[in-house]
C-alpha positions in Angstrom: 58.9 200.4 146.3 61.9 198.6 148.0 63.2 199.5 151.5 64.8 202.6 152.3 69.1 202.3 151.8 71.5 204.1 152.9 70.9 206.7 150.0 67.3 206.9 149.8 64.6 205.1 148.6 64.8 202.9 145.6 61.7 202.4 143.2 61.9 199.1 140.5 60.4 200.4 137.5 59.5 198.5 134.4 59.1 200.6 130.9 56.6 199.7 128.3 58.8 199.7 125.5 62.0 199.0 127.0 65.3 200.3 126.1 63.7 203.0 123.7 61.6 204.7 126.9 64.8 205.1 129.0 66.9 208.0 127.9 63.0 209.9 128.4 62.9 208.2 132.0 66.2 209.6 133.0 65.8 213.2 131.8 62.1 212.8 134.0 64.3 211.4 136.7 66.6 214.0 136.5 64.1 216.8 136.3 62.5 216.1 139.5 65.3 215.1 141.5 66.4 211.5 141.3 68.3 209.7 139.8 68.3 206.7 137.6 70.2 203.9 136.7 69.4 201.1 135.1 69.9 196.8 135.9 73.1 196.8 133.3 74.9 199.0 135.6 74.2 197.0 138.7 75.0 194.3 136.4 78.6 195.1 135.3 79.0 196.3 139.0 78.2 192.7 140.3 80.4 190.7 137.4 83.2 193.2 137.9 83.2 192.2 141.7 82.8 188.6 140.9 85.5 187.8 138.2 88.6 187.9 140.3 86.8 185.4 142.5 86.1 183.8 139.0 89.7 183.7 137.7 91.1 182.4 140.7 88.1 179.5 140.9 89.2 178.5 137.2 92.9 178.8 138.1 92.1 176.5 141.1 90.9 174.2 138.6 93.5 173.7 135.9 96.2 173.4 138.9 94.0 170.4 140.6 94.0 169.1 137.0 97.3 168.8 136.9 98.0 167.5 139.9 95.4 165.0 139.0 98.1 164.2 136.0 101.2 164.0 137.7 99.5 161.7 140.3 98.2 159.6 138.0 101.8 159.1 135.7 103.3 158.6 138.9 101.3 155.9 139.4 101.3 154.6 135.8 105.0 154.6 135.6 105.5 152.8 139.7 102.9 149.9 137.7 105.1 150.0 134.4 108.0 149.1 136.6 106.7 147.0 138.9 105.1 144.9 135.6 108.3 145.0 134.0 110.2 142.1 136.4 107.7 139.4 134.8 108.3 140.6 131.6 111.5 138.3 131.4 109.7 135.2 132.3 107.0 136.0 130.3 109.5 136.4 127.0 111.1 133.2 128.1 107.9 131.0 128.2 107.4 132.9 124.7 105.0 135.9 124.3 106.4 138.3 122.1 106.5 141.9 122.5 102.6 142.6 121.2 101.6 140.4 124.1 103.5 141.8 127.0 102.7 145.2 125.8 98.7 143.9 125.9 99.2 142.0 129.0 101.1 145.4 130.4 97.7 147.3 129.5 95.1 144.6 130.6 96.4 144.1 134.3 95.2 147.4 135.7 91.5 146.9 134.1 
């Protein structure tokens, strides 16, 4: 027996055989008096109260991801240009344009 709610008192009750004893638990239940409901009902109760909250945690998510990307373009693109002033010298003392490309890559690593 659990504590007394605000409704009454509140028994956990486990059936031998499961899902195939309950319909007979409820019409006992019901005959003297109380009621029954099973865990899937508290169940669905407790998801349905929790997926909003859900959503909006997964939402959070995919907007932080994307923040994530823009920041880290910006920052890409700020390096490309910044990389891009040596890229004359570097032509002129002869790398071609596989070489600045891998020296353009190698330089943040």
């Amino acid at each position: 027996m659990l504590p007394r709610t605000a409704l009454g008192y509140v028994y956990t009750v486990r059936l031998r055989h499961g899902a195939e004893d309950l319909a007979g638990f409820e019409d006992e239940a019901r005959v003297l008096g109380a009621s029954a409901s099973g865990e899937d009902l508290a169940a669905t109760s407790v998801e349905a109260s929790v997926h909003p909250q859900a959503t909006g945690w997964w939402a959070l998510a995919v907007l932080a991801a994307l923040v994530r990307l823009a920041v880290l373009g910006q920052a890409l693109a700020r390096q490309s240009i910044i990389e891009s002033e040596d890229y004359p010298t570097m032509a002129a003392l002869g790398a071609d344009h596989r070489q600045l490309l891998a020296f353009g890559l190698a330089r943040p690593w």
